[in-house]
C-alpha positions as CSV (number, residue, x, y, z in Angstrom):
1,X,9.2,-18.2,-9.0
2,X,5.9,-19.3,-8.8
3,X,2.3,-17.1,-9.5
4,X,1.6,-15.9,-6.5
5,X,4.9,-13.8,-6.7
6,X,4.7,-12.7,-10.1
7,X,3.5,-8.9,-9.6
8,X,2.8,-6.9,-13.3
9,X,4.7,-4.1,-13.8
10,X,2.5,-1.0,-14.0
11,X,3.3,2.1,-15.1
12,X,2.6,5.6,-13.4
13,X,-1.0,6.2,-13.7
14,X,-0.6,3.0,-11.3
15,X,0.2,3.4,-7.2
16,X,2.5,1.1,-7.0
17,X,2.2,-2.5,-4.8
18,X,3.6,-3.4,-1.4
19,X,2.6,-7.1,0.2
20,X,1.0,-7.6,3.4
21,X,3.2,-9.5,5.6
22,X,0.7,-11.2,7.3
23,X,-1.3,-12.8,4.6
24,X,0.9,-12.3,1.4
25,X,-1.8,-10.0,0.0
26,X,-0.8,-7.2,-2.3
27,X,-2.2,-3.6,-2.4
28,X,-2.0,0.2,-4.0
29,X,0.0,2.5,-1.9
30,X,-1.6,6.0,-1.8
31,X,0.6,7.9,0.5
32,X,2.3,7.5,3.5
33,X,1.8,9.9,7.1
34,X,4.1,10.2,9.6
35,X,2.9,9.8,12.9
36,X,3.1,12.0,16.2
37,X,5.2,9.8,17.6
38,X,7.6,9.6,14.8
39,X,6.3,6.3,13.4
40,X,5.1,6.0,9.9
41,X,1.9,4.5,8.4
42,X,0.2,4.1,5.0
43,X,-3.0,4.5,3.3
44,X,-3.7,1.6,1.3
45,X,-6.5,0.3,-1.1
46,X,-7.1,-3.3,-2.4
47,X,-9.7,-4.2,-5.0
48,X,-12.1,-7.2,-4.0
49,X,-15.0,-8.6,-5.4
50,X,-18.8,-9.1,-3.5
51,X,-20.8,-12.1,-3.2
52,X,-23.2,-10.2,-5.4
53,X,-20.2,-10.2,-8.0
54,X,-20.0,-6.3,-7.3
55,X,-16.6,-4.5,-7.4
56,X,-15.3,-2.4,-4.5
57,X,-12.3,-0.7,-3.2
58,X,-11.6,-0.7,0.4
59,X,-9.1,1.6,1.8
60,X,-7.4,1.2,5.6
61,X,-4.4,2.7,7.2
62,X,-1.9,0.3,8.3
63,X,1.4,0.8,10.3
64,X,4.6,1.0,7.8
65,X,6.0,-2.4,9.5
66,X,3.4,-4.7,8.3
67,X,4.2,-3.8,4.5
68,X,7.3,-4.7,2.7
69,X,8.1,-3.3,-0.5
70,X,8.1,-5.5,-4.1
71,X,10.8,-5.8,-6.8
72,X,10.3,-3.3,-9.6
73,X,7.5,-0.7,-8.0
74,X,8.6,2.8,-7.9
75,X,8.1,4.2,-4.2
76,X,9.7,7.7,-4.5
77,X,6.3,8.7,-6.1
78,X,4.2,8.4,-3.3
79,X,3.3,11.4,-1.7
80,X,4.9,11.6,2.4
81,X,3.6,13.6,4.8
82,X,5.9,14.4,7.9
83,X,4.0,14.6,11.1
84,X,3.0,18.4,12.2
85,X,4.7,19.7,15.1
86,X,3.2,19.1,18.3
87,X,2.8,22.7,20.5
């Protein structure tokens, strides 16, 4: 295993990880929403750091399939929201 895999464990007042599969990035799952359509998504927030050295928090929704989950997190506490019906 090299660094780049090595994710700390964190206990609950921690959301827990998930890794981008695009670019390998990890981030805090907040809560996952199920879509209209069926199709899930999550609310995600990653910590970065300005070229003025400020910290910030950015926050996006992202479709469930570009996530995959990491060894160790606990997922059954994040909050799920089924979609509403549709009249």
């Amino acid at each position: 295993m090299n660094d780049d895999d090595r994710v700390p464990r964190l206990d609950d007042t921690f959301a827990p990880v998930v890794r981008l599969r695009r670019d390998r990035r990890y981030v805090y799952l907040l809560e996952w929403e199920q879509r209209p359509d069926g199709r899930w998504r999550a609310r995600v927030v990653w910590v970065t750091r300005s070229p003025a050295g400020v910290w910030q928090a950015p926050e996006a929704w992202m479709p469930a399939e570009d996530l995959e989950p990491v060894e160790g997190q606990d997922y059954g506490r994040v909050p799920r929201r089924p979609a509403e019906p549709d009249f």
